[in-house]
Residue frames relative to the residue before (quaternion, step in Angstrom):
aa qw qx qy qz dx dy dz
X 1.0000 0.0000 0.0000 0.0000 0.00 0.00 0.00
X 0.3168 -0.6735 0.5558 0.3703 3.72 -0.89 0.66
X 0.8384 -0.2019 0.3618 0.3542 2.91 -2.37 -0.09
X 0.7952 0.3481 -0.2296 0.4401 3.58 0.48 -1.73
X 0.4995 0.6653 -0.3683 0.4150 3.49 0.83 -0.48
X 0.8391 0.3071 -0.0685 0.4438 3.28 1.04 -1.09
X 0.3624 0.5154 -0.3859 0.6739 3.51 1.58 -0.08
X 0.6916 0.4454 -0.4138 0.3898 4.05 0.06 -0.87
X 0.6897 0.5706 -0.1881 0.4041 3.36 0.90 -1.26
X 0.5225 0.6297 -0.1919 0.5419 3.61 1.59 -1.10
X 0.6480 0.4981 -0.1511 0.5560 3.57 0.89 -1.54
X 0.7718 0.2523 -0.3229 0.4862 3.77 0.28 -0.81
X 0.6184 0.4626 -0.4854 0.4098 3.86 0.64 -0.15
X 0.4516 0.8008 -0.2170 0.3283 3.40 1.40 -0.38
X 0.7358 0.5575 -0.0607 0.3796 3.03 1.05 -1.63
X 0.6125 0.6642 -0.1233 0.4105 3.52 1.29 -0.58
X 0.5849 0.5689 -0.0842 0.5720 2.90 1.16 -1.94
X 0.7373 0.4739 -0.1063 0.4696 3.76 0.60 -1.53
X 0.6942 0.3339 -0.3023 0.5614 3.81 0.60 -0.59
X 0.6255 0.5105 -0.4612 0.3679 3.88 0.84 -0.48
X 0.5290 0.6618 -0.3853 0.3657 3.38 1.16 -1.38
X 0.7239 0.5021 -0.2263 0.4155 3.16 0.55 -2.15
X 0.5817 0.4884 -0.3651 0.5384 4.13 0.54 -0.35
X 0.7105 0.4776 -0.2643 0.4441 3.71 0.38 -1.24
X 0.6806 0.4785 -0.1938 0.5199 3.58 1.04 -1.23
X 0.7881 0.3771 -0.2634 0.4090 3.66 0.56 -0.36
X 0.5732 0.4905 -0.3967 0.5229 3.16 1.62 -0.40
X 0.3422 0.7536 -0.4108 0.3825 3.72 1.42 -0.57
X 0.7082 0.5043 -0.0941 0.4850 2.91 0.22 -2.36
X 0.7879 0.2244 -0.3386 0.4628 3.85 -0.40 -0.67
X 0.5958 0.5920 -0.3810 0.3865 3.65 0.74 -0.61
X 0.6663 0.5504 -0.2038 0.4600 3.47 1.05 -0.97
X 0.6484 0.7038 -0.0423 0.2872 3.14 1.33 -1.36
X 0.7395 0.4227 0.0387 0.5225 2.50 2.15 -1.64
X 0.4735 0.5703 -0.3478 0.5742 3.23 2.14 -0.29
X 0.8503 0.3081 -0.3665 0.2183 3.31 0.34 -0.75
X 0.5784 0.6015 -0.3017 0.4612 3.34 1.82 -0.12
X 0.5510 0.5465 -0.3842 0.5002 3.71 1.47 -0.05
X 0.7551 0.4058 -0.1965 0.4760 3.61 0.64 -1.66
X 0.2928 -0.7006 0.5901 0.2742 3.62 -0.62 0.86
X 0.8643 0.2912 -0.2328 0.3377 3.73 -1.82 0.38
X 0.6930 -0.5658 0.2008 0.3991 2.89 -0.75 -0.13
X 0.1510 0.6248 -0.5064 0.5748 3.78 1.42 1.01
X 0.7373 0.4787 -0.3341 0.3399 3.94 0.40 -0.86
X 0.5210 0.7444 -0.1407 0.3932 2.73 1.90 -1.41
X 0.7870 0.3806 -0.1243 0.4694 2.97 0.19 -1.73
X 0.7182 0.3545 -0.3225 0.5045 4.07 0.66 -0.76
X 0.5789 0.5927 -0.4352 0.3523 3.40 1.10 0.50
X 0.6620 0.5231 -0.2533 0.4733 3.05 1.44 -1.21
X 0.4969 0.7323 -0.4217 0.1975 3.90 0.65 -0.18
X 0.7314 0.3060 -0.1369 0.5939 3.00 1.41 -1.71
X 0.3960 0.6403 -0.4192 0.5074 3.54 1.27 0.65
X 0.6331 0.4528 -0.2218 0.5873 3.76 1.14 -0.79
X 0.6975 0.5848 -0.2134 0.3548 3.36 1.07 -1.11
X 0.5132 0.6288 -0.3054 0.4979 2.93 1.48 -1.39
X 0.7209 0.5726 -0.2698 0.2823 3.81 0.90 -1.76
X 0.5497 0.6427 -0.1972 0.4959 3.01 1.30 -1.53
X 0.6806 0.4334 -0.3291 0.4905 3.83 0.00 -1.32
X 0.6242 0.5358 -0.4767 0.3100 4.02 0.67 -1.20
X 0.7190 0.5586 -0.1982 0.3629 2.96 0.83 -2.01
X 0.6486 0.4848 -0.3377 0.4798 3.80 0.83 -0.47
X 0.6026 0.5194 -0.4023 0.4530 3.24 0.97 -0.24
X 0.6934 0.3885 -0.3820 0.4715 3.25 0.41 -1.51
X 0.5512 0.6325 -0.4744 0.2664 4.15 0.48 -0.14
X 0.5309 0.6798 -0.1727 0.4756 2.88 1.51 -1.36
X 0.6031 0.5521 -0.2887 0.4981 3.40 0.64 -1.12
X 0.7707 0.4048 -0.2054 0.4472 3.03 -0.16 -1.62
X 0.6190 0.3212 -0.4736 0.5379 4.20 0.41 -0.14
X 0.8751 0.0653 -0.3808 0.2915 3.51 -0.04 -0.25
X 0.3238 0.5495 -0.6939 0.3341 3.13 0.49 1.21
X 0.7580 0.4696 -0.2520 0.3760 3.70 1.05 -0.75
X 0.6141 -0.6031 0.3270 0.3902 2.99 1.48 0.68
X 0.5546 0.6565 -0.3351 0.3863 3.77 1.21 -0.21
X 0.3966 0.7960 -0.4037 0.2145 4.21 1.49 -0.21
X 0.7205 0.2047 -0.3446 0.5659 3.70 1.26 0.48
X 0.0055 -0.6915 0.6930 -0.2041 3.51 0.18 0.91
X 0.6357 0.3943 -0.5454 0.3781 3.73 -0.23 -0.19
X 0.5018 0.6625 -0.4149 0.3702 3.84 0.87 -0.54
X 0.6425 0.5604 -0.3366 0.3999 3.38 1.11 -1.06
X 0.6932 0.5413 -0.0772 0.4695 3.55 1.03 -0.56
């Protein structure tokens, strides 16, 4: 198989992983957004910042994700 053949193939397994995040992360963001402008004090605060952490968390799994199938590693459960 060539390089491009396989960079294409990388790129579509890609695409999924990257549009869920982006849904999960924005819903994060307004969800967070809305806790901290509803709940007064600092109670607003704090139930704001969760899906704010969450939002972080979800990024950082992604970019992992990435990085295995760029390395060519995207069925590892098989190994098991």
């Amino acid at each position: 198989m060539s390089t491009q053949q396989s960079d294409n193939e990388h790129n579509k397994k890609m695409i999924a992983p990257i549009i869920i995040t982006t849904l999960v992360i924005i819903y994060y963001i307004i969800y967070g957004t809305i806790l901290i402008h509803m709940v007064p004090g600092i109670a607003g605060v704090l139930l704001g910042i969760i899906p704010l952490i969450l939002a972080g968390v979800m990024l950082y799994v992604c970019l992992q994700r990435i990085n295995e199938i760029r390395s060519g590693e995207e069925d590892d459960l098989s190994k098991y």
